[in-house]
C-alpha positions as CSV (number, residue, x, y, z in Angstrom):
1,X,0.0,0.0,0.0
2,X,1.3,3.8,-0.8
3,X,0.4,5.9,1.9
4,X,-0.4,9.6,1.2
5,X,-0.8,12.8,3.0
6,X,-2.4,15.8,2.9
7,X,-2.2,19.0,5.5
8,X,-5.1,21.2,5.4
9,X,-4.6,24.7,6.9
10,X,-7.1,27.0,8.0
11,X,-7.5,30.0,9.8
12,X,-9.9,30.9,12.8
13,X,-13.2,31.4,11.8
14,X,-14.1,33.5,14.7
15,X,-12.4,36.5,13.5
16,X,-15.0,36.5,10.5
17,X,-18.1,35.4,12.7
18,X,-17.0,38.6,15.1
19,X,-17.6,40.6,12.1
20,X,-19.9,39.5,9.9
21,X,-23.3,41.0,11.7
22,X,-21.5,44.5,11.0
23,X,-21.4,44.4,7.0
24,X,-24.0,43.0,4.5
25,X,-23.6,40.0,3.2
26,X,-22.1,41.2,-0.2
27,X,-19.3,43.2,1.7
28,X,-18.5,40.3,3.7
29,X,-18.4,37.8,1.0
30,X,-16.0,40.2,-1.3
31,X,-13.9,40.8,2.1
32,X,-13.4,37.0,2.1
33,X,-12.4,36.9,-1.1
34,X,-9.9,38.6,-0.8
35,X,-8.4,37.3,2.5
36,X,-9.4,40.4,4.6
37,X,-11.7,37.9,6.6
38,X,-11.1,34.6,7.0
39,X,-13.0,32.1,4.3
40,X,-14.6,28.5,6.8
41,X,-12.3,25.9,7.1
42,X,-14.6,23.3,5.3
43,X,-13.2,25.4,1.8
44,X,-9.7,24.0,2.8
45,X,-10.6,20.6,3.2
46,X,-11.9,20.7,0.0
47,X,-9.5,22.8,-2.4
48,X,-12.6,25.2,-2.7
49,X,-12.2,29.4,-3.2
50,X,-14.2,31.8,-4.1
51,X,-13.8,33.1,-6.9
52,X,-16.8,35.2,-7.8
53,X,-18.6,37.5,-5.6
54,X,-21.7,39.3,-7.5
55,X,-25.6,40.2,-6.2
56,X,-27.6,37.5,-6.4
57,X,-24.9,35.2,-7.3
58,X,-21.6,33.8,-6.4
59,X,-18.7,31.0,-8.6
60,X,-16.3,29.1,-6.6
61,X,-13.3,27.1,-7.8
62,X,-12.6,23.3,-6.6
63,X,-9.4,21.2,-7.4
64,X,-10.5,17.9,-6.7
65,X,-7.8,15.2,-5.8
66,X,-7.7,11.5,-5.0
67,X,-8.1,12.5,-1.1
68,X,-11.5,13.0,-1.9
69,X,-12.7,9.9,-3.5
70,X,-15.0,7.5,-2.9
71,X,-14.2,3.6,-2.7
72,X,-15.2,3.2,-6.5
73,X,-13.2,5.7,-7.6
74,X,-14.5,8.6,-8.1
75,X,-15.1,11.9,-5.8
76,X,-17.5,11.4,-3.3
77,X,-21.1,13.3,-4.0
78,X,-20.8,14.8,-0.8
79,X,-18.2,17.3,-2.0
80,X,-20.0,18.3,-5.0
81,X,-23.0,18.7,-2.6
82,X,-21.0,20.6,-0.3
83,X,-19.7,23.0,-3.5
84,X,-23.3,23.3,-4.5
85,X,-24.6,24.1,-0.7
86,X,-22.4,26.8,-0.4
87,X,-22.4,28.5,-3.7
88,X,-26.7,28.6,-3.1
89,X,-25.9,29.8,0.2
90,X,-23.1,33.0,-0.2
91,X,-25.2,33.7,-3.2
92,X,-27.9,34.2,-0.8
93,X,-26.1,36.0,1.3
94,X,-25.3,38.5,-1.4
95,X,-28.6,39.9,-1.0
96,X,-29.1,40.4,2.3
97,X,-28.3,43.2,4.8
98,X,-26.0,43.6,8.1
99,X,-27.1,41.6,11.1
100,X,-29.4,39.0,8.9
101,X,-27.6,35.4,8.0
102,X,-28.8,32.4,6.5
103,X,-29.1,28.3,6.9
104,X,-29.5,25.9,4.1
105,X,-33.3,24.4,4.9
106,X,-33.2,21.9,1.8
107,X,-30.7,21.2,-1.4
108,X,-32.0,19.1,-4.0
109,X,-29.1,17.6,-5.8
110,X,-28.5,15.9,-9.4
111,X,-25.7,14.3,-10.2
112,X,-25.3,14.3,-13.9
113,X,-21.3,13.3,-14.8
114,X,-18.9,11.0,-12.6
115,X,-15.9,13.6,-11.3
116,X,-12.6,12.2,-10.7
117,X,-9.3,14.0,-9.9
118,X,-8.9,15.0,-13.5
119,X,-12.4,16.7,-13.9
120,X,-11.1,20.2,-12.1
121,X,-11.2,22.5,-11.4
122,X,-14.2,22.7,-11.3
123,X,-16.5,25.9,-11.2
124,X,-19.8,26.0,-9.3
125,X,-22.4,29.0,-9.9
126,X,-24.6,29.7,-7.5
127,X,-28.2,31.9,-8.4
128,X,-30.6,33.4,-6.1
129,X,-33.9,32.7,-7.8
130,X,-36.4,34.4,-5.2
131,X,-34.6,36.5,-2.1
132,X,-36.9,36.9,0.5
133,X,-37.1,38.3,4.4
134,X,-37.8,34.7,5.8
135,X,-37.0,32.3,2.9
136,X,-34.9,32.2,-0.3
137,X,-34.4,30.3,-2.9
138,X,-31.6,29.4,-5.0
139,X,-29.7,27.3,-7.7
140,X,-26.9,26.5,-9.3
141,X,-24.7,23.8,-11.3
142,X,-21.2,22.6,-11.1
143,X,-19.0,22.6,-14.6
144,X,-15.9,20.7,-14.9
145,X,-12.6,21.5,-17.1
146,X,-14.1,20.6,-20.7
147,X,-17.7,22.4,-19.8
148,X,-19.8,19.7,-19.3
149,X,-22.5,20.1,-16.6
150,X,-21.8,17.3,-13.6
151,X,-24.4,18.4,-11.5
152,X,-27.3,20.9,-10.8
153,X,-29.0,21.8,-7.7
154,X,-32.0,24.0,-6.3
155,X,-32.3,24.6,-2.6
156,X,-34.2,26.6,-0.1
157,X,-32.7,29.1,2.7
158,X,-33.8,30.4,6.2
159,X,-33.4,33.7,6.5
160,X,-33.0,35.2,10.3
161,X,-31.4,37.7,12.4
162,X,-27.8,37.0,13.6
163,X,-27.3,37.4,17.4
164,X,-24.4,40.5,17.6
């Protein structure tokens, strides 16, 4: 058996939670792109950035690698999901104001394309389809290197004040 490694760094989310009820969502969300506040730890883990911070929707980049496959083969849904989660979710974010945050309530996910190590990066768009004060909804797809579609998603969010 080869053994392989992999060191994920991150830094503390706190120092972005501490600020984010202070700036809209957009302004926190361009602030993380670039590095001012610190992006969550879950993007390291996955080889995920964002790359695209707009209103009403958001694009990350993902470099897949063999760390992330599944026993078949291939990379595990669950990072794709995770790509499409939060591209739905900052691209909700985008729209709303200072003090007000967001939780994923439901993703519906399709998984159209196997990804393997040499599908990336990848780019997943995010869409807000209907903002709203208590609920939003959202979708988006994930795009591999030749620009084939591997998977699409819609999702709803809560929308609620964030404790300051």
């Amino acid at each position: 058996m080869t053994e392989r490694e992999k060191t994920v760094r991150w830094r503390d989310p706190a120092e972005g939670q501490a600020v984010m009820p202070t700036m809209s969502g957009i302004d926190y969300l361009r602030k993380m792109q670039t590095g001012e506040v610190p992006g969550p730890p879950i993007a390291s883990h996955i080889n995920m950035e964002l790359a695209e911070v707009n209103e009403g929707q958001v694009s990350f980049h993902c470099q897949p690698d063999e760390s992330h496959y599944n026993p078949i083969g291939m990379v595990h849904g669950g990072l794709v999901c995770t790509l499409l989660d939060s591209a739905l979710g900052c691209a909700t974010h985008t729209t709303l104001p200072a003090g007000v945050g967001y939780t994923s309530i439901e993703i519906k996910v399709n998984y159209l394309r196997p990804v393997t190590s040499d599908s990336g990066p990848l780019v997943c768009t995010g869409r807000v389809t209907k903002p709203g004060r208590r609920v939003a909804f959202a979708e988006g797809e994930v795009v591999d290197n030749k620009g084939k579609v591997v998977a699409t998603a819609t999702g709803s969010l809560l929308v609620f004040p964030l404790d300051k």
